[in-house]
C-alpha positions as CSV (number, residue, x, y, z in Angstrom):
1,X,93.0,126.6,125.3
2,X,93.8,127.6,121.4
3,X,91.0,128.6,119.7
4,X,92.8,127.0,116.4
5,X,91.3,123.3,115.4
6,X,94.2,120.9,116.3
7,X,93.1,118.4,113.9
8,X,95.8,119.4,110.8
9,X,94.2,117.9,107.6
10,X,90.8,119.6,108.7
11,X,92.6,123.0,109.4
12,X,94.0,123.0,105.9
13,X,91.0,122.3,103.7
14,X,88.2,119.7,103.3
15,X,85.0,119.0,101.1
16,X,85.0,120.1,96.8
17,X,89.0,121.1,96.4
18,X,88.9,121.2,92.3
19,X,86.7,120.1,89.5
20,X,87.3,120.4,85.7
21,X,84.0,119.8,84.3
22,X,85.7,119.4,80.8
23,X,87.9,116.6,81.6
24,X,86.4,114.9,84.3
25,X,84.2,111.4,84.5
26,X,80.9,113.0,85.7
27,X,79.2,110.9,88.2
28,X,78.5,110.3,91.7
29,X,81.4,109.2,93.7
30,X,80.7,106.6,97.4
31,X,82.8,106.1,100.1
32,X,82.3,105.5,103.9
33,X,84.6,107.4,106.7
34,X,86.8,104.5,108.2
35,X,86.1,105.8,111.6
36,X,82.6,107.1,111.2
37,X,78.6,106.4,112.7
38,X,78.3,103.8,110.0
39,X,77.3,106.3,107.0
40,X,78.2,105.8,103.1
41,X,78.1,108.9,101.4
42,X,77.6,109.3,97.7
43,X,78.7,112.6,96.5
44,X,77.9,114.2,93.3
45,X,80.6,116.3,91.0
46,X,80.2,119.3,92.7
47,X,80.9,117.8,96.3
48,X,77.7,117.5,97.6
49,X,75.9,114.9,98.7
50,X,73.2,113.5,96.9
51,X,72.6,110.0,98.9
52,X,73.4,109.1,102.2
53,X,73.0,105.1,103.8
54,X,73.2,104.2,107.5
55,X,74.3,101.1,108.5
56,X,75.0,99.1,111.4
57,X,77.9,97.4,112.3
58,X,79.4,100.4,113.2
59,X,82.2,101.7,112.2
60,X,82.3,99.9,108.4
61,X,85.4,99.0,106.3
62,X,83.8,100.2,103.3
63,X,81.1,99.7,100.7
64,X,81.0,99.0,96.6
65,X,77.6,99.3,93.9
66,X,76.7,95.5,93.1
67,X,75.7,95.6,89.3
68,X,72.0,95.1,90.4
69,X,72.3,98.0,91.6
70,X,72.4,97.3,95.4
71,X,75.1,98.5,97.9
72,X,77.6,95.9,99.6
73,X,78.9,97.1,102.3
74,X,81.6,95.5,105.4
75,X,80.9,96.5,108.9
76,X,82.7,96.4,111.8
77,X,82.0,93.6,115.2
78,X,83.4,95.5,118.4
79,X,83.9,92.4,119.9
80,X,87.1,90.4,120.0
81,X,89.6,93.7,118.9
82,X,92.8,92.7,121.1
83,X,93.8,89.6,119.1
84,X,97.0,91.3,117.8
85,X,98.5,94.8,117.8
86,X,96.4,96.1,114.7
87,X,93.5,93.6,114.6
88,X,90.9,96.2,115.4
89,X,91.6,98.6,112.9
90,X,91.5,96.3,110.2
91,X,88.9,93.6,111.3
92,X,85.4,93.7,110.1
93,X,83.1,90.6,111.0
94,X,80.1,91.1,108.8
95,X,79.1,91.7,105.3
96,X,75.6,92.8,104.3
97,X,73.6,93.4,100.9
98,X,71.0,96.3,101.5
99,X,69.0,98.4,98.9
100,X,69.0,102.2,97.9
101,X,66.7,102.8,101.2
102,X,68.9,100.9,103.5
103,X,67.2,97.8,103.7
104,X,69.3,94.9,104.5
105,X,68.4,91.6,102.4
106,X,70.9,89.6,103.8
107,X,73.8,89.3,106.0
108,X,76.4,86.6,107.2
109,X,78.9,87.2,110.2
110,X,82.3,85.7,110.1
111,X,84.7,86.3,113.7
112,X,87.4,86.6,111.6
113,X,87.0,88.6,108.7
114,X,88.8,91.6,107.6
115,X,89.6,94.3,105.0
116,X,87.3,92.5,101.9
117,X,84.3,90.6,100.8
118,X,83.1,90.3,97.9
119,X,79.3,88.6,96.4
120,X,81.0,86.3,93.1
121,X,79.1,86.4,90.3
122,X,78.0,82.9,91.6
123,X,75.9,84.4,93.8
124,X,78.2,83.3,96.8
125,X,79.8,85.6,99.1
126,X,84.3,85.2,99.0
127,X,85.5,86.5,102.9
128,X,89.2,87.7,103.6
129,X,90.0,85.9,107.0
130,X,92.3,85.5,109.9
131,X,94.0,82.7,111.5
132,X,96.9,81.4,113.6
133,X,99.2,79.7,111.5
134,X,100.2,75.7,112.3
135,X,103.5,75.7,114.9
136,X,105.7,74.5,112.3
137,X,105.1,76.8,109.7
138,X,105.5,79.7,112.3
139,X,109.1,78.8,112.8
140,X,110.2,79.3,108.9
141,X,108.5,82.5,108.6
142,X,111.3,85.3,107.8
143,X,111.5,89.0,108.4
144,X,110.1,92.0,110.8
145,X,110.7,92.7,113.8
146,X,112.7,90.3,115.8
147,X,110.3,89.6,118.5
148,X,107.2,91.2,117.6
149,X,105.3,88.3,117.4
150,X,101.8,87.7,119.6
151,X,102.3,86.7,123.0
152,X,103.7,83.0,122.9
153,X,105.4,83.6,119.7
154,X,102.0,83.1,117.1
155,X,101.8,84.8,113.9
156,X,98.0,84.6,111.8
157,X,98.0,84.8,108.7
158,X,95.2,84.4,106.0
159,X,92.7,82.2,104.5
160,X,89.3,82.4,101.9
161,X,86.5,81.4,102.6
162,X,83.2,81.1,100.3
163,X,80.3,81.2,101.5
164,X,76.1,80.8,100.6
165,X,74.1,83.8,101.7
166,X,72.3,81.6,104.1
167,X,75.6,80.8,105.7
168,X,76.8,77.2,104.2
169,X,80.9,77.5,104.0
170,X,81.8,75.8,100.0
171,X,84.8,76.3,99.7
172,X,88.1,77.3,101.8
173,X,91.8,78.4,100.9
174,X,94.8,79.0,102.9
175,X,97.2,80.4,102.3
176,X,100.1,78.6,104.2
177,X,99.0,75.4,101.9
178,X,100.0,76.8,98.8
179,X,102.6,79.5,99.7
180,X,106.3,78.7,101.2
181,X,107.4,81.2,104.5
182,X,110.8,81.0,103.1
183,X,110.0,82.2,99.3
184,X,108.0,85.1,100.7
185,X,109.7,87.1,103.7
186,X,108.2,90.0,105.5
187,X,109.7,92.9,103.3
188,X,110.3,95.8,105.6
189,X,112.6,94.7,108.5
190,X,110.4,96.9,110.5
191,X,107.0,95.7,110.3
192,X,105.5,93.3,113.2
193,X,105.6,89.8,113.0
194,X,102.2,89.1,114.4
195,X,101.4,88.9,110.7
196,X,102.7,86.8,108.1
197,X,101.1,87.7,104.9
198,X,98.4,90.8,105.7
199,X,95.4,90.1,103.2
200,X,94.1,93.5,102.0
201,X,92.2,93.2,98.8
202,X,90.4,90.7,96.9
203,X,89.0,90.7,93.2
204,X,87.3,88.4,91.2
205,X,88.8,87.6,87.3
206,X,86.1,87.2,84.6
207,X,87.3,83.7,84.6
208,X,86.1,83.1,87.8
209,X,90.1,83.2,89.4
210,X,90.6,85.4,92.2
211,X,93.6,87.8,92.7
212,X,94.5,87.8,96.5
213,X,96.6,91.0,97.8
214,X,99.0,90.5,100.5
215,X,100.6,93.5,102.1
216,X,103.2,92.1,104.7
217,X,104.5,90.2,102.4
218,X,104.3,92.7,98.9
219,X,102.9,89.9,97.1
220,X,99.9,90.0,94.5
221,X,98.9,86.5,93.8
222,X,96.4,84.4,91.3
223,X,94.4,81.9,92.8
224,X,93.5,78.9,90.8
225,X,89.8,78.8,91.1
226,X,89.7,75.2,90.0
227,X,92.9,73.7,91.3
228,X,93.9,76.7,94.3
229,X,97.1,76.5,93.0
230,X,98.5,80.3,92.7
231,X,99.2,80.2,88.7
232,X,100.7,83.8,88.7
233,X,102.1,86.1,91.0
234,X,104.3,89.3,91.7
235,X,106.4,90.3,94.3
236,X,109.0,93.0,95.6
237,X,110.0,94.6,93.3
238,X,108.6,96.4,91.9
239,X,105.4,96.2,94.6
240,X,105.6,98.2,98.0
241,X,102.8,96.8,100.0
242,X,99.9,97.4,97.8
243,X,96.1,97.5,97.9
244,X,93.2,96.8,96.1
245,X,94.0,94.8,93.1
246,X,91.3,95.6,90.3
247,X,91.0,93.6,86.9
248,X,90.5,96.1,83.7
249,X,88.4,95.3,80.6
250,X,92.0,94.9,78.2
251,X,93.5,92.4,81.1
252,X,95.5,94.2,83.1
253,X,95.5,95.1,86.7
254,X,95.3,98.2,88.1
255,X,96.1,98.7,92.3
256,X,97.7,101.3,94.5
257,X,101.2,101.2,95.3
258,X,101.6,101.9,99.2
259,X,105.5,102.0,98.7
260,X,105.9,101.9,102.7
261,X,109.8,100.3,102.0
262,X,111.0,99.6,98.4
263,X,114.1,96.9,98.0
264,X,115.1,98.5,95.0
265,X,115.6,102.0,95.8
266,X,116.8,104.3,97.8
267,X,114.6,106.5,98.2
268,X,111.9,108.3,100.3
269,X,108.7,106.2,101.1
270,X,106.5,107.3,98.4
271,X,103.1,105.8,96.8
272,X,101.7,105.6,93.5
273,X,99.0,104.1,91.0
274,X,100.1,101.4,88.5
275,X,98.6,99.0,85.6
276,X,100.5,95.9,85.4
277,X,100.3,93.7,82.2
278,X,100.3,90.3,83.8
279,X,101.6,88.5,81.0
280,X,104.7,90.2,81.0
281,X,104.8,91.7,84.1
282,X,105.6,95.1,82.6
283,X,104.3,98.3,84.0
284,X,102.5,100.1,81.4
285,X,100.8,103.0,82.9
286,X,102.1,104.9,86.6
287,X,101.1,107.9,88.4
288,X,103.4,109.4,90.8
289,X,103.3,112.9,92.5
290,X,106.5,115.2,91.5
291,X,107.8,115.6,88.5
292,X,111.3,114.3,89.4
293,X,112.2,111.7,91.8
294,X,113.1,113.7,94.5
295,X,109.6,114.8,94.4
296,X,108.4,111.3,94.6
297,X,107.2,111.5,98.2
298,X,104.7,114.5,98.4
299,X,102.3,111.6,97.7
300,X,102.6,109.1,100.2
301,X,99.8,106.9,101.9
302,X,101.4,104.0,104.0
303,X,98.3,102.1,104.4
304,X,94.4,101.4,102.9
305,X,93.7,103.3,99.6
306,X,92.9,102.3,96.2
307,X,92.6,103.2,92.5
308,X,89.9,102.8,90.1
309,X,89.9,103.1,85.9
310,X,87.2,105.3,84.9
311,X,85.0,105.2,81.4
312,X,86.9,108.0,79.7
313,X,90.7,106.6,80.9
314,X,91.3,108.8,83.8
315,X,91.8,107.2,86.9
316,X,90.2,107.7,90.4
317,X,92.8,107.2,93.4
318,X,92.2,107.6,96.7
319,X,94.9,109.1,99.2
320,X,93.3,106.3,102.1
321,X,95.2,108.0,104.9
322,X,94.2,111.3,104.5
323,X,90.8,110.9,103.0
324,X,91.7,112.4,99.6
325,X,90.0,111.4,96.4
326,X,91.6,112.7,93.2
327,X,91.0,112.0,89.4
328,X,93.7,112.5,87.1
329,X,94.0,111.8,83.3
330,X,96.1,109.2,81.7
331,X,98.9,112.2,81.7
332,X,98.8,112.1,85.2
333,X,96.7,115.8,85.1
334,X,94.4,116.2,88.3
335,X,90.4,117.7,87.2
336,X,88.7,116.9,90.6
337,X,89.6,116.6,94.0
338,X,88.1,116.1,97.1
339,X,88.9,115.4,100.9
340,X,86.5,113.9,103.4
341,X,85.5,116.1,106.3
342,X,83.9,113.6,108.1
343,X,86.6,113.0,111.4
344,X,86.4,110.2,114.2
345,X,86.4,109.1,116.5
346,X,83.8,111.4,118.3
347,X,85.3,110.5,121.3
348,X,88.9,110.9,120.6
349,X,91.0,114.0,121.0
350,X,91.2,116.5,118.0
351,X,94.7,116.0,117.3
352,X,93.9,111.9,116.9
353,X,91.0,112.1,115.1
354,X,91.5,110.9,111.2
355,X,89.4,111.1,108.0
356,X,90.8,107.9,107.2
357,X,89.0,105.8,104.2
358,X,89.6,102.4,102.8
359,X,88.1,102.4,99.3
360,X,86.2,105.5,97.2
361,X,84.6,104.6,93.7
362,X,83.4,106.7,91.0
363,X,79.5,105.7,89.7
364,X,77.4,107.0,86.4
365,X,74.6,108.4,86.6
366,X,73.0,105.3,84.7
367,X,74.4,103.2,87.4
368,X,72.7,105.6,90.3
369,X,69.5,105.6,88.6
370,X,69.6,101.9,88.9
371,X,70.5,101.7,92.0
372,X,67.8,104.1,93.0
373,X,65.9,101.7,91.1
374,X,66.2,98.2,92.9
């Protein structure tokens, strides 16, 4: 047997790649391994880490600093995981609020959920969830894989759900009640059709909307908090199955650009980072690897990932499939890079194993101190 690790990203290099303490945000940066123990490691500049949390619910999607200071966090239900091709590495089931020394204040368990939750600033908890869509709407949904669907020929798709931490359901969206099949086909012609729309992401607005992120379907959408009509939305092109739509103080949005198939060019798969001005629609801000389009695809990342705007305008991206986290300045400059070494499963071969993570974020140290003290 080869002596050399078989696993490729570890052989190459993990842990503290780069730092430029001069142009960096300093702070602590959190993220849990995708197919880890149930750990969330906060990391400090230098790569080390400063603060660890162990959580059930085992492995977790990922986990986010509430601004009192407390760590949400979405874990994982092995129970139910063959619904669809895909449902278990995506589906979560439970959502927890726990303090700097673990402890769990409350919890709520939802079948169904996947990929997001968030705690509103309502004090409710919003759920990303999965259901079979009706019969009829089954039949007019286009695109993907010509008989790819679930066994009998059902697709799910997604709905909302918010919720009281005690458990009390207050309010429900779906999104085959306010979105037509027809208007909003399965983009790439080679994705499975045992999913319609593929919910990722969900963010709150400061008006209390929410901006729902649909990845089958490369479709960011505006949800009507009032009326749950969608009052704004954009589509392919220019988006590529995105993730992780994220409001910024001046209005725009800022999300990762998968770019798994793009309608409107011909080129490689590639990914990138943009900050959309929703009231024109206009791109105003992009990072792309490569310096010329032909370069466009040494940064790639299919799936997961995310991108976050940082206090002194760089921006924080995380590389989801290979467990990358970057910072780069609004030129598009990288001054810190790091790359999780934490591989699962423990059980799987070397060559399988990934260092896959959904979501990474970039903390102060003001926000850490709080945290340390609630």
């Amino acid at each position: 047997m080869s002596m050399v690790d078989q696993q490729k990203i570890r052989r190459s290099r993990t842990g503290l790649i780069a730092h430029d303490p001069a142009l960096a945000q300093p702070g602590y940066t959190l993220f849990a391994p995708m197919y880890g123990d149930g750990t969330v490691y906060l990391l400090n500049m230098d790569g080390k880490v400063a603060h660890t949390w162990r959580l059930p619910y085992r492995p977790g999607l990922y986990g986010h600093l509430l601004p009192n200071g407390h760590l949400f966090y979405g874990g994982k239900i092995m129970e139910d995981l063959d619904r669809f091709e895909g449902w278990a590495r995506f589906k979560g089931g439970a959502v927890l609020e726990v303090d700097w020394n673990g402890k769990i204040l409350w919890e709520l368990k939802q079948p169904d959920h996947h990929h997001d939750g968030l705690l509103l600033r309502n004090g409710n908890v919003l759920l990303l969830c999965s259901a079979t869509l009706p019969a009829g709407v089954t039949r007019r949904v286009r695109g993907g894989l010509a008989g790819s669907e679930q066994p009998g020929g059902a697709i799910s798709s997604d709905y909302l759900v918010e919720r009281t931490t005690d458990g009390r359901v207050v309010w429900e969206w779906r999104a085959w009640e306010h979105m037509e099949p027809e208007d909003h086909p399965i983009t790439s012609p080679s994705d499975s059709r045992t999913e319609w729309t593929h919910g990722n992401g969900i963010a709150e607005l400061p008006g209390g909307d929410i901006l729902l992120s649909f990845r089958q379907i490369s479709t960011l959408v505006r949800i009507n908090r009032r009326t749950g009509n969608i009052d704004w939305k954009l589509g392919a092109p220019p988006l590529s199955g995105q993730h992780a739509p994220s409001p910024l103080a001046n209005g725009h949005i800022l999300l990762f650009d998968n770019g798994p198939f793009r309608v409107d060019t011909g080129a490689q798969p590639f990914s990138r980072a943009l900050e959309i001005d929703p009231a024109t629609r206009a791109i105003v801000w992009t990072y792309e690897d490569g310096t010329t389009p032909g370069s466009r695809h040494f940064f790639f990342s299919s799936r997961i990932s995310n991108a976050q705007r940082l206090p002194n305008g760089n921006t924080l991206i995380n590389d989801g499939l290979y467990g990358r986290f970057f910072e780069v300045t609004p030129g598009g400059d990288a001054v810190w890079e790091y790359v999780n070494p934490h591989f699962g499963s423990a059980t799987t071969a070397p060559k399988g194993q990934t260092n896959n993570v959904f979501r990474a974020y970039r903390y102060s140290a003001e926000e850490i101190a709080r945290a340390q003290r609630a």
